[in-house]
DRENDO-1510 file (C-alpha; in Angstrom, 1 decimal, always signed):
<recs>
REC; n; res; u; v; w
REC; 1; UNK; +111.9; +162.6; +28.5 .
REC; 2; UNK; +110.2; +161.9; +31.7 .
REC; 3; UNK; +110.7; +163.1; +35.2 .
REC; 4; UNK; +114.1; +162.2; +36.3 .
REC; 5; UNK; +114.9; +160.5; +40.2 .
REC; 6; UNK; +117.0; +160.0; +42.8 .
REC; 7; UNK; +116.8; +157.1; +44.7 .
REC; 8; UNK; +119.5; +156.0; +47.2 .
REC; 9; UNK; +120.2; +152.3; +47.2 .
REC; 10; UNK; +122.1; +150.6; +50.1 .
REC; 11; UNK; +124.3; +150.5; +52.0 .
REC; 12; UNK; +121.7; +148.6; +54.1 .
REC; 13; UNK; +119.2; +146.5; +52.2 .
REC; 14; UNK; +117.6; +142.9; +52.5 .
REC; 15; UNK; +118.7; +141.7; +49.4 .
REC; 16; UNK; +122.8; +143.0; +50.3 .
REC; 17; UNK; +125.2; +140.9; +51.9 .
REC; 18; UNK; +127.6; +143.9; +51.8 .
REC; 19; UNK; +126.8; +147.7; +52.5 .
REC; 20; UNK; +127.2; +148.7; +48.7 .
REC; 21; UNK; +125.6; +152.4; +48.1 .
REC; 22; UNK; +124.2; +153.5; +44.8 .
REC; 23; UNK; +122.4; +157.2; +43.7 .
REC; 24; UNK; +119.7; +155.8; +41.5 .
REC; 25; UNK; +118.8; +158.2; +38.8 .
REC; 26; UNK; +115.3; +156.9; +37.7 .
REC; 27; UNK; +112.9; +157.7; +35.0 .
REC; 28; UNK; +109.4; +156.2; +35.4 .
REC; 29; UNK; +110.5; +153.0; +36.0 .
REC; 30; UNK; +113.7; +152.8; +34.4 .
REC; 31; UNK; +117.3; +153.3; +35.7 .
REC; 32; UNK; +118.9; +156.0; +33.9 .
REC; 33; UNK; +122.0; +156.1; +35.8 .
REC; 34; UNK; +123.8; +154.3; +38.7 .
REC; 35; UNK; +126.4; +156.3; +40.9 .
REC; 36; UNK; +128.3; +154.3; +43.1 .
REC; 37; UNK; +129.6; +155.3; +46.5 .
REC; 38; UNK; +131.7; +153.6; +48.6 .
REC; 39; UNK; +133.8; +154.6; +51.9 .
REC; 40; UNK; +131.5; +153.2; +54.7 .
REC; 41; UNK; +133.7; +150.3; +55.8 .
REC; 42; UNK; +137.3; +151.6; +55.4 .
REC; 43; UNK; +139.6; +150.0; +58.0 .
REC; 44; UNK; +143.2; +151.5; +56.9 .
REC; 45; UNK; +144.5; +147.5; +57.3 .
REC; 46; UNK; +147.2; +148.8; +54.6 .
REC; 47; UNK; +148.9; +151.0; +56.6 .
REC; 48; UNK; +149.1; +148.3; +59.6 .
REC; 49; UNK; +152.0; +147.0; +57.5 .
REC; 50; UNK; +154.0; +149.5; +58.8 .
REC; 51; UNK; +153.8; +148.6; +62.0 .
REC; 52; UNK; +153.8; +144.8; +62.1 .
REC; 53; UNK; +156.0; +142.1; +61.2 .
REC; 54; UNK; +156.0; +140.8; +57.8 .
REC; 55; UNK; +155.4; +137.4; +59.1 .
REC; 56; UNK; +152.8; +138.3; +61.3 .
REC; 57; UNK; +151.2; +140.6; +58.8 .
REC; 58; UNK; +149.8; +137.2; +57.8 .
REC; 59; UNK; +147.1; +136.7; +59.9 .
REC; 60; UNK; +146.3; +140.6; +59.4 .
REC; 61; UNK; +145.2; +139.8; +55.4 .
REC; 62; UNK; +143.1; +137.4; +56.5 .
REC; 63; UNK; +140.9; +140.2; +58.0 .
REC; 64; UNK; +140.7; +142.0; +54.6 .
REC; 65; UNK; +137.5; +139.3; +53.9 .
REC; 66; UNK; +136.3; +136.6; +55.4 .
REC; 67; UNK; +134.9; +134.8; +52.2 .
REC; 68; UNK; +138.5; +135.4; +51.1 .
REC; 69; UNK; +140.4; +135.3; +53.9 .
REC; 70; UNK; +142.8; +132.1; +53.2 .
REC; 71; UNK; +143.4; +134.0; +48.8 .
REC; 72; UNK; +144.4; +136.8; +50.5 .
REC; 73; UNK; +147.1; +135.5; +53.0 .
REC; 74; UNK; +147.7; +133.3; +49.9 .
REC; 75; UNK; +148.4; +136.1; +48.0 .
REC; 76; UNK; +150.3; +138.3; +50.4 .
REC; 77; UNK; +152.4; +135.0; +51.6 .
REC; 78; UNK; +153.7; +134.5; +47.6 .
REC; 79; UNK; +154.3; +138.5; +47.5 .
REC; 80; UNK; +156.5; +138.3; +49.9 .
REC; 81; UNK; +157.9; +135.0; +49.0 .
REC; 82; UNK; +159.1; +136.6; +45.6 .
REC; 83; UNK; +160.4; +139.5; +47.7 .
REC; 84; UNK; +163.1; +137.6; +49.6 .
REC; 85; UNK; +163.1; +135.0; +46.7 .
REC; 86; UNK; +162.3; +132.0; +48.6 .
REC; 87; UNK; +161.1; +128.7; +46.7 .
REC; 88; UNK; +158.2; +127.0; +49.5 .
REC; 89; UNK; +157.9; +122.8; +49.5 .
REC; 90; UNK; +156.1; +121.5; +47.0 .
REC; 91; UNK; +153.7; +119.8; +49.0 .
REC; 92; UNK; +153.2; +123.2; +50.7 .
REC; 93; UNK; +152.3; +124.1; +47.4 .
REC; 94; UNK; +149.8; +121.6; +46.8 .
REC; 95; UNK; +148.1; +122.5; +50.1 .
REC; 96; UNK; +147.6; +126.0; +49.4 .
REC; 97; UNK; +145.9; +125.5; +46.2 .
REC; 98; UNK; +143.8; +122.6; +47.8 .
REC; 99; UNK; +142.4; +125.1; +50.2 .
REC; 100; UNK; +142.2; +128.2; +47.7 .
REC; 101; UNK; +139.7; +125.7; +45.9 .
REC; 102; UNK; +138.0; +124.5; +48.9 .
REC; 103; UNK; +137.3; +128.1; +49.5 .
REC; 104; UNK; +136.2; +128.8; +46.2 .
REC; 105; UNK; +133.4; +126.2; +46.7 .
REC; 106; UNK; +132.5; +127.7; +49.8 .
REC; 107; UNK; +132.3; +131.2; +48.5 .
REC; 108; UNK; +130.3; +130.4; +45.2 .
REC; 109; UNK; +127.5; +128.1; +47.7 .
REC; 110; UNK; +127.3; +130.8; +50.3 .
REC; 111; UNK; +126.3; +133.6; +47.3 .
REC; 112; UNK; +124.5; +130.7; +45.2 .
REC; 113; UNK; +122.4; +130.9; +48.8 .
REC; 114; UNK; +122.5; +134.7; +48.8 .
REC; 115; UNK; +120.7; +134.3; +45.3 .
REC; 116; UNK; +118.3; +132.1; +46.0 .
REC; 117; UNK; +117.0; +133.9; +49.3 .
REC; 118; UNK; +116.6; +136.9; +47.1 .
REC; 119; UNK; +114.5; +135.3; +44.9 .
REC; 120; UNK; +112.5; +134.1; +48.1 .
REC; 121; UNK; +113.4; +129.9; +48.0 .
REC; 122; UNK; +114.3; +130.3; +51.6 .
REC; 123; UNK; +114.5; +126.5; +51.1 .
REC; 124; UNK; +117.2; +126.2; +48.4 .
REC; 125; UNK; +118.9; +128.9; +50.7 .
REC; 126; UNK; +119.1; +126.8; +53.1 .
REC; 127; UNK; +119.7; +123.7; +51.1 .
REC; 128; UNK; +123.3; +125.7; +49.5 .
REC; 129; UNK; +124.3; +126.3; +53.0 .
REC; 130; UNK; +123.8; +122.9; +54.3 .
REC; 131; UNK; +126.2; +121.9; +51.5 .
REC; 132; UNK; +128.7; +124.6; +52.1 .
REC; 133; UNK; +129.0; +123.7; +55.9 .
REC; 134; UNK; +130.4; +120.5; +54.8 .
REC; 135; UNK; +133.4; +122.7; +53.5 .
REC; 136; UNK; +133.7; +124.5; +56.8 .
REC; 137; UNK; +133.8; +121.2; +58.4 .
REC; 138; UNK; +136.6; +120.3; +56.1 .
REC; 139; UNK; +138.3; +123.9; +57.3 .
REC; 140; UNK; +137.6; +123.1; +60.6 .
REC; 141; UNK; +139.4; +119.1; +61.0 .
REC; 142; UNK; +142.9; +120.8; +58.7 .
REC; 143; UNK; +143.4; +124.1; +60.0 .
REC; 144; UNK; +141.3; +124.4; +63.2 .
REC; 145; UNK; +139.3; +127.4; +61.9 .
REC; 146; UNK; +136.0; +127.5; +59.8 .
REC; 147; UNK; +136.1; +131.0; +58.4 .
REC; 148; UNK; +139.8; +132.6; +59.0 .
REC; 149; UNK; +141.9; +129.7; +58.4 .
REC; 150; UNK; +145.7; +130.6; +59.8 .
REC; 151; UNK; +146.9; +128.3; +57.7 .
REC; 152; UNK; +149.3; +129.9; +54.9 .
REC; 153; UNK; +152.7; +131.5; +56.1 .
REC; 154; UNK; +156.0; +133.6; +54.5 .
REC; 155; UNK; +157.2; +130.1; +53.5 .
REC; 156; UNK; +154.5; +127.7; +53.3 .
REC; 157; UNK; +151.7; +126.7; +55.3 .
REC; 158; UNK; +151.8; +125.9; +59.3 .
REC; 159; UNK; +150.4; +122.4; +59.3 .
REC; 160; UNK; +150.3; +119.2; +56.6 .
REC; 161; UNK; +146.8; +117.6; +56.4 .
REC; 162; UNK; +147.7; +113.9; +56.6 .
REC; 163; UNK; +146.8; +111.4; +53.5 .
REC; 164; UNK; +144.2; +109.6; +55.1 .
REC; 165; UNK; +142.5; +113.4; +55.6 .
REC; 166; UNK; +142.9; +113.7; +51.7 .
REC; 167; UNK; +141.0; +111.2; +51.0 .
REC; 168; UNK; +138.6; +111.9; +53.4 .
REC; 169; UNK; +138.0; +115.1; +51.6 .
REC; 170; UNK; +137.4; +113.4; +48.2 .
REC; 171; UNK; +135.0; +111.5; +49.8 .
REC; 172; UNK; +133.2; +114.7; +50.9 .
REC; 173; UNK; +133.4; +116.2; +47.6 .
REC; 174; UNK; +132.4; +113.2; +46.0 .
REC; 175; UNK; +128.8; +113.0; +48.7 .
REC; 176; UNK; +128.1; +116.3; +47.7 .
REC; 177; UNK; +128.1; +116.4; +44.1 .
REC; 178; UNK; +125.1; +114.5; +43.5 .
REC; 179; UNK; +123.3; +116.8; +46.2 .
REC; 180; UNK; +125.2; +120.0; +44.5 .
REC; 181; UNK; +124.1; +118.8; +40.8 .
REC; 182; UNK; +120.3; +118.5; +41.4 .
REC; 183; UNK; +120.7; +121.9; +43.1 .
REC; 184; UNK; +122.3; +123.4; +40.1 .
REC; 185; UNK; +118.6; +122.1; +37.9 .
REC; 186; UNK; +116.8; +124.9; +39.8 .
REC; 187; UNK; +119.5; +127.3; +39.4 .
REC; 188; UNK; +120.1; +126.6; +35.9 .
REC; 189; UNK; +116.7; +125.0; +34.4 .
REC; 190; UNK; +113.9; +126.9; +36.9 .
REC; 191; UNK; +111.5; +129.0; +34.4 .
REC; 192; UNK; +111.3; +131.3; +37.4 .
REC; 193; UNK; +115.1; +131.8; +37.7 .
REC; 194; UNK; +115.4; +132.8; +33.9 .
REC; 195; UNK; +112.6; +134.9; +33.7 .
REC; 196; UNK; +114.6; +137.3; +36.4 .
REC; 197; UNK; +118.0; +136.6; +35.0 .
REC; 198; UNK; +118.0; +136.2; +31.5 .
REC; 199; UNK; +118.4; +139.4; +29.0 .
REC; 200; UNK; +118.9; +141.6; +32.6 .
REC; 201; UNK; +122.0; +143.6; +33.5 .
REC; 202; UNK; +124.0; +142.7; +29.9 .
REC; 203; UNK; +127.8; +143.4; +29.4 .
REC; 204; UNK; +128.8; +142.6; +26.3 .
REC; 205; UNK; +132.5; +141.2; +25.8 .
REC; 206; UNK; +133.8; +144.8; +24.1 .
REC; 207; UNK; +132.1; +146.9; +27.1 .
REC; 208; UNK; +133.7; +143.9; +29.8 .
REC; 209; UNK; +137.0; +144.6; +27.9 .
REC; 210; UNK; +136.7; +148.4; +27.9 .
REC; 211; UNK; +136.0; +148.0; +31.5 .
REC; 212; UNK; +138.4; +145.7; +32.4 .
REC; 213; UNK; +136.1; +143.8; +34.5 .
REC; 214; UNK; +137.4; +140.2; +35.8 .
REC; 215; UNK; +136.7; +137.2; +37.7 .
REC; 216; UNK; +133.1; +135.4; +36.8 .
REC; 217; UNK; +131.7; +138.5; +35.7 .
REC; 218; UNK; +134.5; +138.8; +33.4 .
REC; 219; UNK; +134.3; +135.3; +31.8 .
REC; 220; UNK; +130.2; +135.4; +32.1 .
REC; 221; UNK; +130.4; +137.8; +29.0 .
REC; 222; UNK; +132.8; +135.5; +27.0 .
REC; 223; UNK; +136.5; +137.2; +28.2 .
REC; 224; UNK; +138.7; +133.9; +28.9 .
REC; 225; UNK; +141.2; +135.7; +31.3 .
REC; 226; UNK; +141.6; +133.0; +34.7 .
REC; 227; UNK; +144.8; +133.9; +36.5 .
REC; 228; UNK; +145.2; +129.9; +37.4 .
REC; 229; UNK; +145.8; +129.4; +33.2 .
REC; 230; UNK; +149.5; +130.7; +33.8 .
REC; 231; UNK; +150.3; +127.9; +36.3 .
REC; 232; UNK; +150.8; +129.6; +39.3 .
REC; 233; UNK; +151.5; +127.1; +42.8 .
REC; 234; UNK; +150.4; +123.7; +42.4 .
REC; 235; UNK; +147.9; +124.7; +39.1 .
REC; 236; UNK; +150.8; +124.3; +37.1 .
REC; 237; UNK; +150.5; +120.3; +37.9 .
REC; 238; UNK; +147.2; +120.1; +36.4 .
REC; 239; UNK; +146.5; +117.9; +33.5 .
REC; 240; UNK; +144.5; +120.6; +31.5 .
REC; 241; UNK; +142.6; +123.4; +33.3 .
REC; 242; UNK; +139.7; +125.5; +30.8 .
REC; 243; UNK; +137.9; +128.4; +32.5 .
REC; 244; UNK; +134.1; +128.3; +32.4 .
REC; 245; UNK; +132.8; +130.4; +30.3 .
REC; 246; UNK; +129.6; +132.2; +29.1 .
REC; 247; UNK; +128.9; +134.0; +26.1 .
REC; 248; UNK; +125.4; +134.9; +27.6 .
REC; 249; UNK; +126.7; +137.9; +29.4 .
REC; 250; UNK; +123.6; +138.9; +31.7 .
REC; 251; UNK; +122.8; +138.0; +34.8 .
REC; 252; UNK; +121.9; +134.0; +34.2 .
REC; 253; UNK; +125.2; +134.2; +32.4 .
REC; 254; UNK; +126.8; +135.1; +35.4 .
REC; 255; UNK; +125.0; +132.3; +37.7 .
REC; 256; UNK; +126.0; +129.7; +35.5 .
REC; 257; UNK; +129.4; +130.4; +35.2 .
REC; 258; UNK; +129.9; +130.4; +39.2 .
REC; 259; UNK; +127.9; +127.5; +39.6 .
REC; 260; UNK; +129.7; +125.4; +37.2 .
REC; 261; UNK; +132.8; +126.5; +38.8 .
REC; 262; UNK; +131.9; +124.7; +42.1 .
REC; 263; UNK; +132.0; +121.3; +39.9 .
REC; 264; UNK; +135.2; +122.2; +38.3 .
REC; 265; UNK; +136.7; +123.4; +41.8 .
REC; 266; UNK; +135.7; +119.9; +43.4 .
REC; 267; UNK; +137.6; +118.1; +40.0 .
REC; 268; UNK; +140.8; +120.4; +40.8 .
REC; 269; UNK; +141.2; +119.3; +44.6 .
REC; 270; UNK; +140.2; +115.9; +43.6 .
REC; 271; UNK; +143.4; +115.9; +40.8 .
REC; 272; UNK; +145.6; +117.6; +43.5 .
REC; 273; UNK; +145.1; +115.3; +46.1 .
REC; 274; UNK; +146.1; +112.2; +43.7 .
REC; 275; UNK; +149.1; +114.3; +42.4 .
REC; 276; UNK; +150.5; +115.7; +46.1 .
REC; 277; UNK; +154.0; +115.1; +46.7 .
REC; 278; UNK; +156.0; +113.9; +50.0 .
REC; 279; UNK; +157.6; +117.4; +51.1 .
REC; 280; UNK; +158.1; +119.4; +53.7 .
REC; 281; UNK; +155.3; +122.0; +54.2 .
REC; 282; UNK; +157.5; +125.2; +55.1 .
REC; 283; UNK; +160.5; +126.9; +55.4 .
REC; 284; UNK; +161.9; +129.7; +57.4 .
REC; 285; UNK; +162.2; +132.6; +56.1 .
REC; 286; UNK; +165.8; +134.1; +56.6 .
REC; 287; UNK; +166.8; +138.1; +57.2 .
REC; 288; UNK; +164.2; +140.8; +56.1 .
REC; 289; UNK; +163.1; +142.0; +52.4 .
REC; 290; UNK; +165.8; +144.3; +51.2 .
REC; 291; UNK; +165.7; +148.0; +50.9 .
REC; 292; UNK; +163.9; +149.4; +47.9 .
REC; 293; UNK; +163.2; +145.6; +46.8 .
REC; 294; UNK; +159.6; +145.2; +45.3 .
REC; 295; UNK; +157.8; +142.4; +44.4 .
REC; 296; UNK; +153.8; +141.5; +42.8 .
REC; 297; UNK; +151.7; +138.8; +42.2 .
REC; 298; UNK; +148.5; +137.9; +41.0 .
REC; 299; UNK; +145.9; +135.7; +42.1 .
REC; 300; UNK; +142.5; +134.2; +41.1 .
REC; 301; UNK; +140.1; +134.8; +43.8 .
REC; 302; UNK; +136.5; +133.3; +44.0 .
REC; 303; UNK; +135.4; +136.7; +42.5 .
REC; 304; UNK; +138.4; +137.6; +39.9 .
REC; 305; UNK; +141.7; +138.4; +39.5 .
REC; 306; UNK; +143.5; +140.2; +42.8 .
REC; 307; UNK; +146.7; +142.0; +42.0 .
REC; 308; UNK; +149.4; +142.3; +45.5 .
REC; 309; UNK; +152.0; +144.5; +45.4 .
REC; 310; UNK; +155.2; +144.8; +48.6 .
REC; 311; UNK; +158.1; +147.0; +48.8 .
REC; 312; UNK; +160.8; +146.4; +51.4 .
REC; 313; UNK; +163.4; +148.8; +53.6 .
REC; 314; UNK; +165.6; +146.3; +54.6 .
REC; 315; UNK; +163.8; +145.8; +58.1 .
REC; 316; UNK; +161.0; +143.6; +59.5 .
REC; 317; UNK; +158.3; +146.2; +58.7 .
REC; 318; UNK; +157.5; +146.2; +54.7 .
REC; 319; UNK; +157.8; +150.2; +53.3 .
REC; 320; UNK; +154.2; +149.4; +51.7 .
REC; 321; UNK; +151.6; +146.8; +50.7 .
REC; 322; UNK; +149.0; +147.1; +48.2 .
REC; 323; UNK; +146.3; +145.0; +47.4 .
REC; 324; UNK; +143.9; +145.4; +44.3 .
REC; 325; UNK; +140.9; +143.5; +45.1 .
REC; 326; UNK; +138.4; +142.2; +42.2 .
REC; 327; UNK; +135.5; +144.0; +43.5 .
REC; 328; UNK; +136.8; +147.8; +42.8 .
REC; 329; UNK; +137.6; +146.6; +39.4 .
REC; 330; UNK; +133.8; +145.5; +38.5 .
REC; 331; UNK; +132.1; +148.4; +40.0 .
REC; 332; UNK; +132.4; +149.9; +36.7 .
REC; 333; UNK; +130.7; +147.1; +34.6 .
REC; 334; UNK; +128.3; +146.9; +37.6 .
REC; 335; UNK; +126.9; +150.5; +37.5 .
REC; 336; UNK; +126.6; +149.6; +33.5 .
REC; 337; UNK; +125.0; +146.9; +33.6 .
REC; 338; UNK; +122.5; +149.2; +35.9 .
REC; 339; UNK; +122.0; +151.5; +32.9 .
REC; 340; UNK; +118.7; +150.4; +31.4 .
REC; 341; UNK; +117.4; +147.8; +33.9 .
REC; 342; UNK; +113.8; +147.8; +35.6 .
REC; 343; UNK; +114.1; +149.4; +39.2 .
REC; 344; UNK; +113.0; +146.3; +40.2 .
REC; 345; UNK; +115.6; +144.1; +38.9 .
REC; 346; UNK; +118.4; +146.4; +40.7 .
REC; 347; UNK; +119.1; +144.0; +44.2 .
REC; 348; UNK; +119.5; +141.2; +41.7 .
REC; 349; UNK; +121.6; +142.8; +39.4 .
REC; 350; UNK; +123.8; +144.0; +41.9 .
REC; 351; UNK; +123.8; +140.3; +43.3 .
REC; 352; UNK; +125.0; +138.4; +40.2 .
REC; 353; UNK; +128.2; +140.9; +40.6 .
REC; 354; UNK; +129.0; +139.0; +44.0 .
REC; 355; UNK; +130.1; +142.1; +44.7 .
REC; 356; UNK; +132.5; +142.4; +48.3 .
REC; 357; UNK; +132.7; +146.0; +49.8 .
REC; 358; UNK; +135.2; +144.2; +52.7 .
REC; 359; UNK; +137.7; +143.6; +49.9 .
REC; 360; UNK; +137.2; +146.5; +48.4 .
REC; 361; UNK; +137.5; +148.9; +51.6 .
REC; 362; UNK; +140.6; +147.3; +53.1 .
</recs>
């Protein structure tokens, strides 16, 4: 056995779009170990819901994550829905799942960026965000925001995007999938690409079971588990919906299966824009959640599943909130996939995770 290391990794690195830290334990070359540390970002947003109104609590998720920001007041807003047992519109129902999807896209092009800058093609960097500012025009003309939406509400949504807007964002979609798919035969076909991602950071399915790992990184090593199979909203109106999955299980596994998922994002809005009913887009909720009432839900979130849980006290102020984000449940299979790699491939490694410290720290 050679001499053992310790070298710190993160929280602030080039390759890092989130302060992630990680104790290195290195021999020669190799990584032996990878203990993670988190802590640096913690905001205590939880315990806010204590002290503000249920309804306005809304706009207070949305600051959990940017990237995330309209899942998680999706997410919170059904919690609390099933909390006070109200049934929201229909239509409102198709709008939410519209813009869930919307930000999916965005989310999956701002990392498929992140990647690519790591690997140093600054111009197919720039080439995924050009493409993912289309989406954030989109935000911008429904909900008047491009990154924190204020959209979704205990009830429904606070606007209706107007038919002729629909189609307008079909027409989007359908521009940028041509753009999107020769993209996707650098990504997916580059030698150079491979060569970095194939055979590196591998989770096989038993260790991503063991684990309980979700999301892409879940599905990358051939675990079917999407939380939009069981129907939830407006998903429940689709024709057919099969996850994208990967028995690959390293990192190009992991690339493919989020890249592909853009496509398959674009086909779901597309479906729910034909299919969107004539409804009402909200109703009021009545009274406060009950005391001692509780209430969960789960969600699919760009990065994997997100579990919310609520408990009332019969006022305006929730008793507790609790949010279990996707990130905290991959840090495990991250710091495994570690175990073994080249110090070298350890930025990238940790990339293909698309791993979000903001979630995670709420």
């Amino acid at each position: 056995m050679g001499k053992r290391t310790v070298i710190p990794f993160g929280p602030q690195h080039p390759v890092l779009p989130e302060p992630v830290h990680l104790d290195l334990v290195v021999e020669d070359e190799k990584v032996v170990e990878a203990i993670p540390q988190i802590g640096f970002v913690h905001r205590g947003l939880e315990k806010l819901v204590e002290k503000r109104d249920f309804q306005v609590y809304v706009s207070i998720t949305e600051r959990i994550c940017g990237i995330c920001s309209f899942g998680h007041s999706l997410g919170y807003s059904q919690t609390v829905e099933a909390l006070m047992g109200i049934e929201v519109p229909r239509r409102a129902e198709f709008l939410r799942v519209i813009w869930h999807e919307l930000s999916r896209v965005h989310s999956h092009l701002l990392w498929l960026g992140l990647l690519a800058d790591a690997f140093g093609f600054e111009n197919l960097f720039m080439q995924c965000w050009r493409l993912r500012e289309r989406i954030l025009d989109i935000f911008e003309k429904t909900t008047g925001g491009r990154v924190i939406l204020s959209a979704c509400c205990v009830g429904g949504v606070y606007q209706d995007i107007s038919d002729e807007d629909l189609r307008g964002i079909i027409l989007v979609l359908d521009g940028m999938k041509s753009e999107y798919n020769e993209l996707l035969k650098v990504f997916l076909g580059d030698r150079s690409v491979k060569s970095r991602l194939c055979d590196v950071g591998y989770l096989s399915k038993q260790q991503a079971t063991e684990l309980c790992v979700v999301g892409p990184f879940a599905r990358a090593s051939g675990i079917t588990e999407d939380i939009r199979n069981y129907g939830y909203g407006a998903y429940g109106a689709l024709a057919a919906f099969e996850p994208v999955v990967s028995e690959a299980g390293d990192g190009y596994g992991r690339s493919e299966v989020r890249a592909l998922e853009v496509l398959q994002s674009m086909d779901i809005v597309k479906e729910l824009v034909e299919k969107i009913p004539d409804t009402p887009v909200n109703v009021a909720p009545k009274g406060s959640p009950a005391a001692g009432s509780f209430a969960v839900s789960r969600l699919e979130q760009p990065r994997g599943e997100c579990f919310y849980y609520a408990k009332g006290n019969g006022t305006k102020f929730l008793d507790r909130f609790r949010i279990r984000t996707p990130t905290s449940q991959n840090i495990g299979g991250m710091t495994t996939t570690l175990q073994g790699c080249d110090l070298q491939d350890v930025p990238l490694n940790v990339l293909t995770i698309d791993p979000c410290i903001s979630c995670t720290e709420r």
